[in-house]
TORSEBA-946377 format. One record per atom (N, C-alpha, C): z, x, y negated; residue number from 1; atom name. Coordinates in Angstrom, 1 decimal. Layout:
N
<zz Z; xx X; yy Y; pos NUM; site CA>
...
END
This chain:
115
<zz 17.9; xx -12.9; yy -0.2; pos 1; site N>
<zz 17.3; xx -11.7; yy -0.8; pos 1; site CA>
<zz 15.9; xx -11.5; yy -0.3; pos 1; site C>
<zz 14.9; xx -11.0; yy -1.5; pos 2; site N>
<zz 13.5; xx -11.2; yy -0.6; pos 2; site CA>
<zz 13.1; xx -9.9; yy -0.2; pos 2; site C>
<zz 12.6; xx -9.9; yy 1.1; pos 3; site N>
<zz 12.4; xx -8.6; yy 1.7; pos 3; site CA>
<zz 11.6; xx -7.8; yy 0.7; pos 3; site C>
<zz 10.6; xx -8.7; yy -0.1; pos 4; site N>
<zz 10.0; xx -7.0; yy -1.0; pos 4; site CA>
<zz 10.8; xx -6.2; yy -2.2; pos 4; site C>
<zz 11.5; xx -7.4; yy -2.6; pos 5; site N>
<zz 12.6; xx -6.6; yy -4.1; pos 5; site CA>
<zz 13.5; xx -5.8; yy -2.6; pos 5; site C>
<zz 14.1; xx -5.9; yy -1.6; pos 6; site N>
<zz 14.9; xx -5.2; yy -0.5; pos 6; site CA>
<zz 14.0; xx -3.6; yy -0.5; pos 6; site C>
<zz 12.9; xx -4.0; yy -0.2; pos 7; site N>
<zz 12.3; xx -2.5; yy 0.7; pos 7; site CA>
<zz 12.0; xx -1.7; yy -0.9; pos 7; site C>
<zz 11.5; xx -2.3; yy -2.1; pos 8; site N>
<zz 11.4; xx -1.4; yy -3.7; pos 8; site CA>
<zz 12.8; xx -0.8; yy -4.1; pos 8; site C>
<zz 14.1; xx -1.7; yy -4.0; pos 9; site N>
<zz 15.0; xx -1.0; yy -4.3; pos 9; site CA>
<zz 15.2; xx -0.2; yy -3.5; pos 9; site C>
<zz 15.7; xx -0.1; yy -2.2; pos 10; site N>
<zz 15.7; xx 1.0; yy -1.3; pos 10; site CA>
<zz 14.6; xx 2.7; yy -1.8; pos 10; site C>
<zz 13.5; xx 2.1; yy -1.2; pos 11; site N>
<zz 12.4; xx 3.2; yy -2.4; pos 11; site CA>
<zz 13.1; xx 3.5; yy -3.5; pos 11; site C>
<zz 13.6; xx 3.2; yy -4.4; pos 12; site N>
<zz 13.6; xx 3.6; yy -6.0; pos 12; site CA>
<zz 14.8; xx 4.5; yy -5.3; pos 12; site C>
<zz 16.3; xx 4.0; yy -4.6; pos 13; site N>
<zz 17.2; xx 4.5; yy -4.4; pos 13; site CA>
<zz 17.0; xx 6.1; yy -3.5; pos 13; site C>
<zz 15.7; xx 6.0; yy -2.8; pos 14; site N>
<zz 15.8; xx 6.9; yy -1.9; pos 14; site CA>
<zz 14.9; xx 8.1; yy -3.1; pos 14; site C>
<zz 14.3; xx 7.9; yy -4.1; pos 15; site N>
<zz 13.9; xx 8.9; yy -5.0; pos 15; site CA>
<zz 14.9; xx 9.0; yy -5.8; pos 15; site C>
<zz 15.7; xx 8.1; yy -6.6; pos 16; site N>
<zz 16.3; xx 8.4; yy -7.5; pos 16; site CA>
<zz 18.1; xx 8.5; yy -7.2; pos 16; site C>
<zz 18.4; xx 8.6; yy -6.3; pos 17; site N>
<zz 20.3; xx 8.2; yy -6.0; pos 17; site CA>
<zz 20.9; xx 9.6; yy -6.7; pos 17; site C>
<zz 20.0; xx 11.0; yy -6.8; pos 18; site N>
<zz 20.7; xx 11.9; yy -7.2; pos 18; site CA>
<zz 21.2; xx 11.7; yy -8.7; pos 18; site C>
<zz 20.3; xx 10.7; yy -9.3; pos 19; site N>
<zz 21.2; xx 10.4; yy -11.0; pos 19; site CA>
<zz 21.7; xx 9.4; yy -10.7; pos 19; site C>
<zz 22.4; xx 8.9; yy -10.1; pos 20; site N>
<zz 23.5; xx 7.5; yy -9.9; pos 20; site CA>
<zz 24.5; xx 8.2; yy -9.6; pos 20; site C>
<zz 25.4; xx 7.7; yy -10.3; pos 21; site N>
<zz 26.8; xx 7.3; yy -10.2; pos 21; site CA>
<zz 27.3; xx 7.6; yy -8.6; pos 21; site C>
<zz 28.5; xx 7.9; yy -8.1; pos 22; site N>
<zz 29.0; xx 7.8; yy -6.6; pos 22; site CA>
<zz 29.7; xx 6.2; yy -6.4; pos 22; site C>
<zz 29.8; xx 5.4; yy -7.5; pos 23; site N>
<zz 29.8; xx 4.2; yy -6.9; pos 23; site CA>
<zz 28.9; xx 3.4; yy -6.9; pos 23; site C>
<zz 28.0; xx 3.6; yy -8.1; pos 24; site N>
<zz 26.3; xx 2.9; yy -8.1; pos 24; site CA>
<zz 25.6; xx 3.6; yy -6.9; pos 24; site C>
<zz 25.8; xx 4.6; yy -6.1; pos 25; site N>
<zz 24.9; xx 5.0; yy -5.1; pos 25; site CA>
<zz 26.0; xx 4.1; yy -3.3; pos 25; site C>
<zz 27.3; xx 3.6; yy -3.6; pos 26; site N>
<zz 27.8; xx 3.1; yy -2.2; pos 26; site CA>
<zz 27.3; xx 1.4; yy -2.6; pos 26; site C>
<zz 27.5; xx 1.4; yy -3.7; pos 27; site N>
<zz 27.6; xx -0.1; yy -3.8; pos 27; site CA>
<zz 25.8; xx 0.0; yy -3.0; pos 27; site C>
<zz 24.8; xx 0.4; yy -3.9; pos 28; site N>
<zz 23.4; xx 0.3; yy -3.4; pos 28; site CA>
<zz 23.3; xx -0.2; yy -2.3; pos 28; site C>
<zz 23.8; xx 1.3; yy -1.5; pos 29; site N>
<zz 23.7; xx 1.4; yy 0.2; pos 29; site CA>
<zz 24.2; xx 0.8; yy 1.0; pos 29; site C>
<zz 25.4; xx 0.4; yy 0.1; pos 30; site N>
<zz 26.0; xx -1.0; yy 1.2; pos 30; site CA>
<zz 24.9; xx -2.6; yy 1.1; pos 30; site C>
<zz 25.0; xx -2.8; yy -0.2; pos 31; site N>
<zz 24.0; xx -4.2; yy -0.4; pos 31; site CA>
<zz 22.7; xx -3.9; yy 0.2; pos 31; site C>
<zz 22.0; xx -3.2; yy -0.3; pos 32; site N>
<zz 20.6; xx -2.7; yy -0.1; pos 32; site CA>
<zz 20.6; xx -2.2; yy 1.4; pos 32; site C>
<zz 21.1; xx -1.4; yy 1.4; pos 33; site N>
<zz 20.8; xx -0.5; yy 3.0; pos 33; site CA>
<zz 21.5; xx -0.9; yy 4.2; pos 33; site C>
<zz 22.8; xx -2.2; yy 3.8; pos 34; site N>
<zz 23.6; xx -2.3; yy 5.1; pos 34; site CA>
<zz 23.8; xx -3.5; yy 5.0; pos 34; site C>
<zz 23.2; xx -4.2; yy 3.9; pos 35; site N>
<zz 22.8; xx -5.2; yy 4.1; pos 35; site CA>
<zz 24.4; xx -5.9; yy 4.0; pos 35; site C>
<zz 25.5; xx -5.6; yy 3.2; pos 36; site N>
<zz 27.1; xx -6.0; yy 3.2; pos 36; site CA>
<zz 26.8; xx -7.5; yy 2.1; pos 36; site C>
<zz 27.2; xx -8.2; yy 1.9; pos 37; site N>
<zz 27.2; xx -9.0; yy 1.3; pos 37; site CA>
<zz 28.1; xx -8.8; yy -0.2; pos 37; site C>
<zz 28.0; xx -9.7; yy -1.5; pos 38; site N>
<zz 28.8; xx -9.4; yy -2.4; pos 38; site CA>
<zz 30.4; xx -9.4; yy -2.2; pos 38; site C>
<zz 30.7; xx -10.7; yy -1.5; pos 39; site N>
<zz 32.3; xx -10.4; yy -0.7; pos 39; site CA>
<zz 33.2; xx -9.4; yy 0.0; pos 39; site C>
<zz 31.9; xx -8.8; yy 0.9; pos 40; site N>
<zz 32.8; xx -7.8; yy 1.9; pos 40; site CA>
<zz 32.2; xx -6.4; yy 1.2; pos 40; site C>
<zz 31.4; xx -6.6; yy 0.1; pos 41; site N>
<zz 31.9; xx -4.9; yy -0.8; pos 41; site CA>
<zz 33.0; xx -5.0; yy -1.7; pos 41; site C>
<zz 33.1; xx -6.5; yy -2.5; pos 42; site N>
<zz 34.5; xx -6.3; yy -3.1; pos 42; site CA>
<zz 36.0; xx -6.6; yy -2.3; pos 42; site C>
<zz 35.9; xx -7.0; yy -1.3; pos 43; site N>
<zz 36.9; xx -6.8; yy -0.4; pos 43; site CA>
<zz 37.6; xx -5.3; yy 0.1; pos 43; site C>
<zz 36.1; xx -4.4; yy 0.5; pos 44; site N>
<zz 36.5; xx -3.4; yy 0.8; pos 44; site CA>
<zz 37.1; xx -2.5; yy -0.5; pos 44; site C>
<zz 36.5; xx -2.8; yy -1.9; pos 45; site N>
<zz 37.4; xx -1.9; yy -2.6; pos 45; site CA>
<zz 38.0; xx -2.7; yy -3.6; pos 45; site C>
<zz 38.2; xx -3.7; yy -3.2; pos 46; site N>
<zz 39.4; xx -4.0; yy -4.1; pos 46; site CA>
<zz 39.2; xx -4.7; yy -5.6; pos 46; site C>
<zz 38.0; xx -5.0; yy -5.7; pos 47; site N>
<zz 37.7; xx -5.8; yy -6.9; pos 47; site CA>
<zz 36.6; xx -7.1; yy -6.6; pos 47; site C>
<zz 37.1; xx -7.3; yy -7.8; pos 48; site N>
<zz 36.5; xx -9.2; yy -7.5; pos 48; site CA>
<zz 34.5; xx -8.8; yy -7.2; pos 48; site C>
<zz 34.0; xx -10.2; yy -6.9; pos 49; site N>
<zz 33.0; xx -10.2; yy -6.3; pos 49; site CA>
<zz 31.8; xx -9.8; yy -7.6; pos 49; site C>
<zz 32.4; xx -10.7; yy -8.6; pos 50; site N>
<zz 31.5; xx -10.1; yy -10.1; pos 50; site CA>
<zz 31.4; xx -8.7; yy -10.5; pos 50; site C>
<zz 32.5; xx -8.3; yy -10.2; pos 51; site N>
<zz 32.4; xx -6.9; yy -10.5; pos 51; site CA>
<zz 31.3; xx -6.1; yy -10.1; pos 51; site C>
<zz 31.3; xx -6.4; yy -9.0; pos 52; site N>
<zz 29.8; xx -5.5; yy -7.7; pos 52; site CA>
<zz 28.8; xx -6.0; yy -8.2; pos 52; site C>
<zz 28.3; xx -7.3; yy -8.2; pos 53; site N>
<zz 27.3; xx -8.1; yy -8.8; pos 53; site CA>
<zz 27.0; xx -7.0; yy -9.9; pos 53; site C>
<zz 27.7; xx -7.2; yy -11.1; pos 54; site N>
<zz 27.7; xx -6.6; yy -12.3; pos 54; site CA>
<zz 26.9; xx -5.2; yy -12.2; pos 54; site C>
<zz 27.7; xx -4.2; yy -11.3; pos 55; site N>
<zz 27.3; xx -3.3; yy -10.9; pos 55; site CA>
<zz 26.1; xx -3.3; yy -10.3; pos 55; site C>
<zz 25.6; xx -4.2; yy -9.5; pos 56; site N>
<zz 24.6; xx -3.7; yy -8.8; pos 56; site CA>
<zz 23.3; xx -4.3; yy -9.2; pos 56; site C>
<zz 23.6; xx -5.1; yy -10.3; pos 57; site N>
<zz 22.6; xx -5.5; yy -11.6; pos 57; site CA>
<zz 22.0; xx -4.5; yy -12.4; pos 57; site C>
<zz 23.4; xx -3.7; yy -12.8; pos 58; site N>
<zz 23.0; xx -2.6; yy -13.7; pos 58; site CA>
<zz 22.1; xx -1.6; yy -13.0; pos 58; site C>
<zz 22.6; xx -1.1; yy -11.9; pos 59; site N>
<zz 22.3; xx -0.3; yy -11.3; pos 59; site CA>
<zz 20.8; xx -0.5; yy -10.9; pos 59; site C>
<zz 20.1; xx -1.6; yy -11.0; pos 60; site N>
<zz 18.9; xx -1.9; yy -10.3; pos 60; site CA>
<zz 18.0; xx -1.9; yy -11.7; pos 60; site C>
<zz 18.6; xx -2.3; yy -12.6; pos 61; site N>
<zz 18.0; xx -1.8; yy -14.0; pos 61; site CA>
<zz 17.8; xx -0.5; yy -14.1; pos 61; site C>
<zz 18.9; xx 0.1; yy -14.3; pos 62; site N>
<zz 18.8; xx 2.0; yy -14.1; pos 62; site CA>
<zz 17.6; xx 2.5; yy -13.0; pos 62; site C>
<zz 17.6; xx 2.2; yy -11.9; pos 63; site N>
<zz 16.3; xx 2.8; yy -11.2; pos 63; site CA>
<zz 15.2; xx 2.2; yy -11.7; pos 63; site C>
<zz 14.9; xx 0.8; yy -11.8; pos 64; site N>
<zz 13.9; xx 0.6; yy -12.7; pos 64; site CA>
<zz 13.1; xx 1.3; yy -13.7; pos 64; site C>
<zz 14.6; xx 1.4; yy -14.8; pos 65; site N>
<zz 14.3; xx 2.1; yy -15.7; pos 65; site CA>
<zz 13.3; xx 4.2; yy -15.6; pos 65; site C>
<zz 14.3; xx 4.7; yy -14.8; pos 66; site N>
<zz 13.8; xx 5.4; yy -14.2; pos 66; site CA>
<zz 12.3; xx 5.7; yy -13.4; pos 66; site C>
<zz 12.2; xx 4.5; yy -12.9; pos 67; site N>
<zz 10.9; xx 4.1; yy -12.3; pos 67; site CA>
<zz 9.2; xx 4.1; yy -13.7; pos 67; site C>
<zz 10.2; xx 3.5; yy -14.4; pos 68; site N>
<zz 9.2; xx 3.1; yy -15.3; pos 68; site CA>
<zz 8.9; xx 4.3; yy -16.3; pos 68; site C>
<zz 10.0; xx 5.5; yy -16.8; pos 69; site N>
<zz 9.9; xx 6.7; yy -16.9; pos 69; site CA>
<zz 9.2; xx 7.8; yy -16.2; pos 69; site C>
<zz 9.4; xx 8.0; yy -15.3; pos 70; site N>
<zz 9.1; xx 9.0; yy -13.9; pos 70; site CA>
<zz 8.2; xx 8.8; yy -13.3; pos 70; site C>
<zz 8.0; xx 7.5; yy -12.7; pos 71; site N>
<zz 7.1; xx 7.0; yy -12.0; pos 71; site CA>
<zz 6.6; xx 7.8; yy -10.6; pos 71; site C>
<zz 7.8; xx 8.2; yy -10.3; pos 72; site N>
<zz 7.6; xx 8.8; yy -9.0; pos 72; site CA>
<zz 7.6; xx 8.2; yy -7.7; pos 72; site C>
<zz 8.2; xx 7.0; yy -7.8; pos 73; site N>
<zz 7.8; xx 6.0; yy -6.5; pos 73; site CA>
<zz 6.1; xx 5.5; yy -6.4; pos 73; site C>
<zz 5.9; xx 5.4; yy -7.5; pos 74; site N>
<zz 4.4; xx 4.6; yy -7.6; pos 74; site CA>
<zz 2.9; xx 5.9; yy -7.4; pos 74; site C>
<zz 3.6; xx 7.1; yy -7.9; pos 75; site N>
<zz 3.0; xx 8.4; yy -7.7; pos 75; site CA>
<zz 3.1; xx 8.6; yy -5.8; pos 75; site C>
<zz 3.8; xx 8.0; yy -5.3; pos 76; site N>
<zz 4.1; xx 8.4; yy -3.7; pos 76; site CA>
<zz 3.5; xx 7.6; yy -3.0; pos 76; site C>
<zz 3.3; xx 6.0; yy -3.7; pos 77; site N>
<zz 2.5; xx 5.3; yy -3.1; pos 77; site CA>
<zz 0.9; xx 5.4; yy -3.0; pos 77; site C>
<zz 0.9; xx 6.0; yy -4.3; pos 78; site N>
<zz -0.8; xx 6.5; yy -4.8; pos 78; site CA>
<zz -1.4; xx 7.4; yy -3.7; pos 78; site C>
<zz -0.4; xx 8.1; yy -3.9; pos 79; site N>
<zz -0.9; xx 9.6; yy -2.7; pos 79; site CA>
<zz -0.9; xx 9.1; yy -1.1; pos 79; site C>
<zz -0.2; xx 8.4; yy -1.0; pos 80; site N>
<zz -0.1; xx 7.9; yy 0.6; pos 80; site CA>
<zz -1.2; xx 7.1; yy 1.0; pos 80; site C>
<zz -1.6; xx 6.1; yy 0.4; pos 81; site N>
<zz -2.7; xx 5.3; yy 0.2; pos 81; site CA>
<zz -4.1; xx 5.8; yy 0.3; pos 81; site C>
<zz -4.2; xx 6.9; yy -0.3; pos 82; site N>
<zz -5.0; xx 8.5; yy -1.3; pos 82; site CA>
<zz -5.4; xx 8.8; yy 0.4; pos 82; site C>
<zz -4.4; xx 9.7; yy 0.8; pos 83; site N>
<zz -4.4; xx 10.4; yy 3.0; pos 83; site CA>
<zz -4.9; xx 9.2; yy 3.6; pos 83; site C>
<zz -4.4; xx 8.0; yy 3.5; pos 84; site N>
<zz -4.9; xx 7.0; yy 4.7; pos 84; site CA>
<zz -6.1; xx 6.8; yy 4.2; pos 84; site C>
<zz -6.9; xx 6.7; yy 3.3; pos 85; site N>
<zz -8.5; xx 6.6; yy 2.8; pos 85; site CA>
<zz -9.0; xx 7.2; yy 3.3; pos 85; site C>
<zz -8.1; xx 8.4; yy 3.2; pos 86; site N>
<zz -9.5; xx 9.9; yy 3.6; pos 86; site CA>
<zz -9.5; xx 9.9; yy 4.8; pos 86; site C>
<zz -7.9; xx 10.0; yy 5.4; pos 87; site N>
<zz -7.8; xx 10.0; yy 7.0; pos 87; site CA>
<zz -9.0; xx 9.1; yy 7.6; pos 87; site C>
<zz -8.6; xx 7.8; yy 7.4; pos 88; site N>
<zz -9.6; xx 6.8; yy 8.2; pos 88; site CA>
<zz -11.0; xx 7.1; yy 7.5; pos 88; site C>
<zz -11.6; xx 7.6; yy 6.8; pos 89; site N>
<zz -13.2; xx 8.0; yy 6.2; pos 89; site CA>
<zz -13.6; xx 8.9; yy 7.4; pos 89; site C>
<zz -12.8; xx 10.0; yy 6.9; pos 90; site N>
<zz -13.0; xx 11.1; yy 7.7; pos 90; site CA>
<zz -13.1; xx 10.9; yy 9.7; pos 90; site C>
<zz -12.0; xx 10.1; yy 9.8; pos 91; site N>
<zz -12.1; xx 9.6; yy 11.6; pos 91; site CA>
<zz -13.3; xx 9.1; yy 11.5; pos 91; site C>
<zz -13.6; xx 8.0; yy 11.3; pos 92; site N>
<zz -15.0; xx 7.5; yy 11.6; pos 92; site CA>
<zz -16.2; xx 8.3; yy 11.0; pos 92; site C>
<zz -16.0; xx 9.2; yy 10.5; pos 93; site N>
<zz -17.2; xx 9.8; yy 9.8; pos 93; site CA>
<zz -17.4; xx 11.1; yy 10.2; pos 93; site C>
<zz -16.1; xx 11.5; yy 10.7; pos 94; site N>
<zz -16.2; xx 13.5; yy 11.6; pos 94; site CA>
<zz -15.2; xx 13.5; yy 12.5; pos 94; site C>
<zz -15.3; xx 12.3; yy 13.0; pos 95; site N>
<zz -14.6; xx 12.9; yy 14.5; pos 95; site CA>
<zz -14.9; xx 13.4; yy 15.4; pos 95; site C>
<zz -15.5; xx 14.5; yy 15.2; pos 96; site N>
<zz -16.2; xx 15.6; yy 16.4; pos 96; site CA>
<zz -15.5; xx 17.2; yy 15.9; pos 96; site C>
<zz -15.2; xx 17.0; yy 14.2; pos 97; site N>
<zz -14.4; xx 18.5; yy 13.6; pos 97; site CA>
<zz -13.1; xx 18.4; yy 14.3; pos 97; site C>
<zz -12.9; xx 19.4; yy 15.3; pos 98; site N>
<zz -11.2; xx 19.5; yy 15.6; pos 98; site CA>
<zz -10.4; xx 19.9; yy 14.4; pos 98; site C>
<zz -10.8; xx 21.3; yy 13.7; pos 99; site N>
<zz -10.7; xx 21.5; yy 12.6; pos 99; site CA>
<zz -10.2; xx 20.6; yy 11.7; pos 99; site C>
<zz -11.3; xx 19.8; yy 11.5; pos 100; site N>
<zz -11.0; xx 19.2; yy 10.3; pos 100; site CA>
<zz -10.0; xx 17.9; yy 10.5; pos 100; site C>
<zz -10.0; xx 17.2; yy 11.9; pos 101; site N>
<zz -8.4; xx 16.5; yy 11.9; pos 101; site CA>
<zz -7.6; xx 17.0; yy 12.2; pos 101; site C>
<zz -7.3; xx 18.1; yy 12.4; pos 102; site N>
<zz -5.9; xx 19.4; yy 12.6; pos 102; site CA>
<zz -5.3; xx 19.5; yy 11.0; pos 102; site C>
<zz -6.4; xx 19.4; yy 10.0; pos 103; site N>
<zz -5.9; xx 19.7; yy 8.7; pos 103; site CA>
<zz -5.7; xx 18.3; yy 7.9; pos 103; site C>
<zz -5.9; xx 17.2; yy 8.5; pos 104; site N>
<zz -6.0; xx 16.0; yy 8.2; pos 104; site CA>
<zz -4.4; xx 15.5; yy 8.8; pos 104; site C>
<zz -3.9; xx 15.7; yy 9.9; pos 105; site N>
<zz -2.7; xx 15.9; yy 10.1; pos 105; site CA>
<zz -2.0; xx 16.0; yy 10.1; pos 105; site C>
<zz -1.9; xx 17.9; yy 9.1; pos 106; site N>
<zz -1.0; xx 18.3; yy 8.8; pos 106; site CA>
<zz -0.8; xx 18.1; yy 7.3; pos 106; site C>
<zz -1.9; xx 17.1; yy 6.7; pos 107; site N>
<zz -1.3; xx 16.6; yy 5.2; pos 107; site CA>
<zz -0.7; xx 14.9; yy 5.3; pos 107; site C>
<zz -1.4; xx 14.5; yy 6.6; pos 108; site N>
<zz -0.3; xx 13.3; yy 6.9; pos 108; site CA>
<zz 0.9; xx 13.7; yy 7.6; pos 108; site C>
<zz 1.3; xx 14.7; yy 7.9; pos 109; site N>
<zz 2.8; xx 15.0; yy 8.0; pos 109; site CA>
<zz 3.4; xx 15.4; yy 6.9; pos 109; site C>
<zz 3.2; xx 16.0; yy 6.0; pos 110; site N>
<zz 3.4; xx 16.5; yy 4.6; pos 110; site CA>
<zz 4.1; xx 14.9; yy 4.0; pos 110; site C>
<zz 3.4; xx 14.4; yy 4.2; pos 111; site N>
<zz 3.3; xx 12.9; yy 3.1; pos 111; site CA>
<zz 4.4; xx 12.4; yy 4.5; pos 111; site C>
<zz 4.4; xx 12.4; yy 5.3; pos 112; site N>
<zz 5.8; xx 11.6; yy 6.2; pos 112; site CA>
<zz 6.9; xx 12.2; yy 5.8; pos 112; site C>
<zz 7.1; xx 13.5; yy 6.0; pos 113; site N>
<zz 8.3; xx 14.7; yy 5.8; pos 113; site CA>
<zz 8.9; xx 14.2; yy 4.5; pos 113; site C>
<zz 7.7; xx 13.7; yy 3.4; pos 114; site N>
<zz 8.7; xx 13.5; yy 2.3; pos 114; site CA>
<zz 8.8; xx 12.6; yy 1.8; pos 114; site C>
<zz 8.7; xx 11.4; yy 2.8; pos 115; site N>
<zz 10.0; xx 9.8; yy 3.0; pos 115; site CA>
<zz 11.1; xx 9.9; yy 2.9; pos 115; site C>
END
């Protein structure tokens, strides 16, 4: 599995899990997040290996889809990208305002808090 489709699904999952399914949100978490393989999630509940597969096909469509709707993962990366510009402009350019990196930190914590 390649680590960048790993760390976007996770992303999509960590904005969108509230409209999934409670088996499209374990299957996720186990393949995606715990890294289970297709065997030992259909082992643990009892259906064949396709089944999960099937499932966690769909399910990667569905955030997708969602993604491509909403576009709230790519709106999170914009904005984050957005603070580190300014942040680093601003360090090298007024690092003598205590002020102004006290308020420069409290909007890069803003943007951590809501990872």
């Amino acid at each position: 599995m390649e680590i960048e489709k790993n760390y976007r699904i996770n992303s999509l999952f960590e904005f969108y899990e509230p409209l999934l399914t409670n088996k499209q949100k374990v299957y996720i978490q186990l393949y995606y997040g715990d890294d289970y393989s297709l065997g030992e999630i259909a082992a643990e509940f009892s259906v064949s290996r396709q089944a999960v597969y099937d499932n966690i096909k769909r399910t990667e469509k569905i955030l997708e889809g969602y993604e491509a709707k909403l576009h709230l993962y790519q709106a999170f990366v914009e904005r984050n990208e957005q603070v580190d510009a300014i942040s680093a402009y601003i360090q090298q350019h007024y690092h003598g305002d205590a002020d102004l990196m006290k308020m420069i930190q409290q909007l890069v914590n803003l943007e951590a808090d809501s990872e």
